[in-house]
C-alpha positions as CSV (number, residue, x, y, z in Angstrom):
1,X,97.4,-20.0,148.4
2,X,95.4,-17.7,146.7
3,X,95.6,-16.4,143.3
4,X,93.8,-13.9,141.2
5,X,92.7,-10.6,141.1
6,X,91.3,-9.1,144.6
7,X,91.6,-5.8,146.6
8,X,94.3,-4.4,148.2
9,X,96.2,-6.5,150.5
10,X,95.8,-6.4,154.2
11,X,98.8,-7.3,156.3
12,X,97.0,-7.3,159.3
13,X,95.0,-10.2,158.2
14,X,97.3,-13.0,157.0
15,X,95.4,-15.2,159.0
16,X,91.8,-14.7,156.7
17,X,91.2,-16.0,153.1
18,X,91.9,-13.1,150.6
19,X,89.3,-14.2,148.7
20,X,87.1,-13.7,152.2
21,X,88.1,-10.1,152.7
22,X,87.5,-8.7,149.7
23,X,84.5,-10.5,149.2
24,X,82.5,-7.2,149.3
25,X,84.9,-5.1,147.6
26,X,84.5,-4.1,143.8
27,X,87.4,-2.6,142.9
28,X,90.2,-5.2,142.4
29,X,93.1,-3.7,141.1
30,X,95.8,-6.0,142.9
31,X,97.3,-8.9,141.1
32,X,98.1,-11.9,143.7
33,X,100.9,-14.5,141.6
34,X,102.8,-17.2,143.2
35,X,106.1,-17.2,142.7
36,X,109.2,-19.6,144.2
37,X,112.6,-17.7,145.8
38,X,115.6,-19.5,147.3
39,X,117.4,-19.4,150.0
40,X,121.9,-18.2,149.3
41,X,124.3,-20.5,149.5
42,X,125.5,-19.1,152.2
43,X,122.1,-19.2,154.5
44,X,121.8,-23.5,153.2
45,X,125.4,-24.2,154.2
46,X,124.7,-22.9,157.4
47,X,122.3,-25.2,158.2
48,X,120.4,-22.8,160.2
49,X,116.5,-22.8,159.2
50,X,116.1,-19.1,160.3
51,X,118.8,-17.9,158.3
52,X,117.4,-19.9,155.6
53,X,113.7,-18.2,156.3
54,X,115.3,-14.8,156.2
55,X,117.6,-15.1,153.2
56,X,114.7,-16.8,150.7
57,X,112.3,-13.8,152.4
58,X,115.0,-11.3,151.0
59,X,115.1,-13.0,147.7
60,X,111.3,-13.0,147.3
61,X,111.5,-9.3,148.5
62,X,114.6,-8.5,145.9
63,X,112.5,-10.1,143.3
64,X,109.4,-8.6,143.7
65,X,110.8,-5.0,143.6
66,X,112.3,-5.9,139.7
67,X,110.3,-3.8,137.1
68,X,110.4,-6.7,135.5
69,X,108.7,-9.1,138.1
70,X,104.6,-9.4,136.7
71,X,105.8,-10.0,133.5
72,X,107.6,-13.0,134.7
73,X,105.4,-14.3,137.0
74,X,102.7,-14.1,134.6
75,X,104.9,-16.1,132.2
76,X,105.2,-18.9,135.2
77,X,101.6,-19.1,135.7
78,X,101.2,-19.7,132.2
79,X,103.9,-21.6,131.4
80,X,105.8,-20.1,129.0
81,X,108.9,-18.2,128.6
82,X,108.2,-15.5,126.9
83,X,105.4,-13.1,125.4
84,X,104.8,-14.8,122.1
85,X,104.8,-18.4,123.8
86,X,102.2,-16.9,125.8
87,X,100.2,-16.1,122.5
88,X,100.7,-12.1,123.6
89,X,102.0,-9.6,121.2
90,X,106.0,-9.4,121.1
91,X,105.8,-5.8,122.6
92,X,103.3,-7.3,125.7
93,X,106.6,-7.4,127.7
94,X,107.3,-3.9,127.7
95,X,103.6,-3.0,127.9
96,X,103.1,-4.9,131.1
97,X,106.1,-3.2,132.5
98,X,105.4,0.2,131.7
99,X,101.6,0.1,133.1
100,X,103.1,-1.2,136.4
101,X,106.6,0.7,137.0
102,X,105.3,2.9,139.4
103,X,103.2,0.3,141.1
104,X,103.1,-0.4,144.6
105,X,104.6,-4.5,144.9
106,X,104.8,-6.9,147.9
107,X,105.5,-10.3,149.0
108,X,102.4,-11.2,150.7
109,X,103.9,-14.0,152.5
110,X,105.5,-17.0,152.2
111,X,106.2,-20.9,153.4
112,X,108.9,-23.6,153.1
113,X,108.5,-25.3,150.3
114,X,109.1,-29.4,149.6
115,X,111.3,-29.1,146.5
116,X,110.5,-32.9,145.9
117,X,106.3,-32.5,146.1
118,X,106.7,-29.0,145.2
119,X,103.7,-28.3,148.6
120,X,104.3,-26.1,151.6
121,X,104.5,-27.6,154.7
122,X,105.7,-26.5,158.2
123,X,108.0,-28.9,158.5
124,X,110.1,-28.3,155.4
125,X,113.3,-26.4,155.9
126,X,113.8,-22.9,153.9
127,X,116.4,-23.7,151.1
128,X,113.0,-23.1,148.7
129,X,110.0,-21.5,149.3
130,X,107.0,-20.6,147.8
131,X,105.5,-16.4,147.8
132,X,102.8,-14.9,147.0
133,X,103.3,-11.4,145.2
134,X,100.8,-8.6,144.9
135,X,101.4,-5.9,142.6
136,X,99.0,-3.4,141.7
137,X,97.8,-2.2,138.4
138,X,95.9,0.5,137.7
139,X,92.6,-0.1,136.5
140,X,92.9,-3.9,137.1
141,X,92.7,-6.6,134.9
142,X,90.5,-4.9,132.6
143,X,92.9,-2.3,132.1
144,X,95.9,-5.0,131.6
145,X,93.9,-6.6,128.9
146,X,93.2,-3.6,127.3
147,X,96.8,-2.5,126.8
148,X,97.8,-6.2,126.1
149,X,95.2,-5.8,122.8
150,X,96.3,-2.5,121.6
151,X,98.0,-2.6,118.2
């Protein structure tokens, strides 16, 4: 599953590389971060893998739409929990946020994830599963880096 910077994201072709499509493009100005959502309670007890599918799609979906959502999966991908455990400035928090609060967000797509290898697979049933969000920022990574370095 891709991650990176790239263009913007084409829902019509799920089926091609991201990194294929916007091979020719220069302007990349859409952050792609994976992210993991569950499934409710309510969707795993009923042992149905469809209402599974739907209710962790509707988590990645609630998540993605949070102001706070780059921030965090930034902080994933990096492995830390907060700005200064990232090495960032203390305020880099609030900076992300307010460069992307108007931004356009998606979950790209998702699959089931194997909470035990932590790999998507077909097979695996819905109670986890592993997305892929895309939010844009203006100006791309240079501009993120930019207001990450102001003092």
């Amino acid at each position: 599953m891709f991650e990176g910077w790239a263009c913007e994201p084409q829902l019509n072709r799920l089926h091609e590389s991201v990194e294929d499509y916007c091979a020719s493009e220069s302007k990349r100005e859409w952050v792609f971060l994976k992210f993991t959502a569950r499934a409710s309670e309510r969707a795993v007890a009923s042992e149905n893998n469809a209402h599974m599918e739907g209710s962790c799609r509707a988590m990645a979906n609630d998540f993605i739409r949070q102001p706070d959502a780059l921030q965090r999966m930034v902080y994933d991908m990096q492995g830390c929990c907060s700005a200064t455990d990232c090495g960032l400035r203390t305020e880099a928090y609030d900076t992300i946020q307010q460069l992307t609060a108007n931004s356009q967000r998606m979950v790209y797509n998702c699959c089931p994830l194997d909470i035990e290898t932590g790999h998507c697979s077909a097979d695996n049933e819905w109670r986890e599963c592993r997305c892929l969000g895309v939010v844009h920022v203006p100006g791309g990574q240079d501009a993120l880096q930019a207001a990450l370095s102001e003092e």
